[in-house]
N, C-alpha and C positions, 0 to 999 in steps of 0.2 A: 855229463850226458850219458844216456843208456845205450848201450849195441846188444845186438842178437850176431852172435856168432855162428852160425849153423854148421857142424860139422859131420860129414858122413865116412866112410871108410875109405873109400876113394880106389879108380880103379883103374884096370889097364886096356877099360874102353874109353875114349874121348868123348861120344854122346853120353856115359854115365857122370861123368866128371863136369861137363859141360851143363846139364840141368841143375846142379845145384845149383852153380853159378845164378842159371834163369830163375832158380824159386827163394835165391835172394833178392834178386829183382822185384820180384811180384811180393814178398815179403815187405820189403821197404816201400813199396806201391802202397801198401794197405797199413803199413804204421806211419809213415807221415816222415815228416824234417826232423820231430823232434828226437825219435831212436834213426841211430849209425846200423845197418845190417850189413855183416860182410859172411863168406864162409870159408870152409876149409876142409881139409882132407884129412881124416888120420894117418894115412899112408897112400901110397901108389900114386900120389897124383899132387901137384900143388894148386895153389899155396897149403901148408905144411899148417897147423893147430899153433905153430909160435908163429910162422909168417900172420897167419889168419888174427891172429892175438892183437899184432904189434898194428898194424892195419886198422883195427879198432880205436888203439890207444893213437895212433897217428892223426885220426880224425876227428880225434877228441872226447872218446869216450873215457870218464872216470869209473863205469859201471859196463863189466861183461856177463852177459847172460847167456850161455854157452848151452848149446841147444843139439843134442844129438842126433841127428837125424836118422832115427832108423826105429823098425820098428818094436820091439821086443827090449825087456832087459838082461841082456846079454851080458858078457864077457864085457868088448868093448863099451856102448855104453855106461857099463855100470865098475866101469874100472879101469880101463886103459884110456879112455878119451876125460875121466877127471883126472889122473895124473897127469896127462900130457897137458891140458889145461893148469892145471895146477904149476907144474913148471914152465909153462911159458909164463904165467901169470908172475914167478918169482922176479921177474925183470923187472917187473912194473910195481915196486911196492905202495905206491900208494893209490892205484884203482884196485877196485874190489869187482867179485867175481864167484859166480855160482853157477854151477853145473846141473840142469834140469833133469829130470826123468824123461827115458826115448817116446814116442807114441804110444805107444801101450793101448789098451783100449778105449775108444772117441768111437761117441755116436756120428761123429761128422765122419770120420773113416767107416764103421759100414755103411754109411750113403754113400759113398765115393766106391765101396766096393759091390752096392745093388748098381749103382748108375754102369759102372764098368760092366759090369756082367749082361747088363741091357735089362736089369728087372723093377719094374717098382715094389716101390716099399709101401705095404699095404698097412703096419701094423704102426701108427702113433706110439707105441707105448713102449716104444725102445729109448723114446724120448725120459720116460719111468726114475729117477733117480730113486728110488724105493726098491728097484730091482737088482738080483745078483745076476751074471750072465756065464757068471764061474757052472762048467757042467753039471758040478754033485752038488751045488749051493756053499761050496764052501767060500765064505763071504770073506772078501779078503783077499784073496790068492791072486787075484788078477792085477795085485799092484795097486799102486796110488791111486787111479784113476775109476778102478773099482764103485759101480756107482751102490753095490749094496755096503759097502765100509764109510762111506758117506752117508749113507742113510741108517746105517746101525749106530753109526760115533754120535748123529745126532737123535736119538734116540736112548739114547743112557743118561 
């Protein structure tokens, strides 16, 4: 069975620590019976990325899909939350286990950030995967998620 692990930094406010919790909830709302969603903290706050891990495996996931929560690829992100994944995961050798890239750029996140700011979104064509949204066009730069490095790969 597949889990979504969700992990963010975790912190030493309660209501920070306490939403993740909630957007496991609503995570597992929207994948169904058949994915386990649990999450976790890299630090400051439990359950712990090996608590978060075993929880998984507890439930009966042979497959963890570790999911960073945050936004950018940072330090943690892109380094300290796959180790710490990675060593928890050593306990468990025969479930397997991959560590995703953080939010990075998603046309669903600027519509979460027009709706928040109270503005509509007047322009379709953010929807554009042909388009770079990097400042100088350097296509590429913005990571994985880059929708002109999607649109250049398939184009060669």
């Amino acid at each position: 069975m597949r889990s979504i692990l969700l992990i963010d930094h975790g912190s030493v406010r309660a209501e920070a620590n306490h939403m993740l919790a909630c957007m496991a909830n609503l995570v597992q709302q929207m994948v169904g019976r058949d994915v386990l969603v649990h999450y976790a903290h890299m630090e400051l706050a439990e359950p712990s990325i090996a608590d978060g891990f075993a929880a998984c495996v507890r439930d009966g996931a042979t497959e963890v899909v570790a999911f960073p929560y945050m936004l950018s690829p940072g330090k943690h992100s892109t380094r300290d939350i796959p180790r710490m994944v990675s060593e928890a995961a050593s306990a468990y050798p025969t479930v397997t286990y991959r560590v995703t890239e953080a939010f990075g750029m998603s046309t669903e996140l600027a519509l979460v950030i027009a709706r928040r700011a109270g503005v509509d979104v007047v322009n379709a064509a953010a929807n554009d995967a042909c388009m770079c949204w990097e400042p100088a066009g350097k296509v590429g730069s913005c990571g994985a998620a880059c929708a002109g490095k999607t649109a250049n790969a398939s184009a060669a």
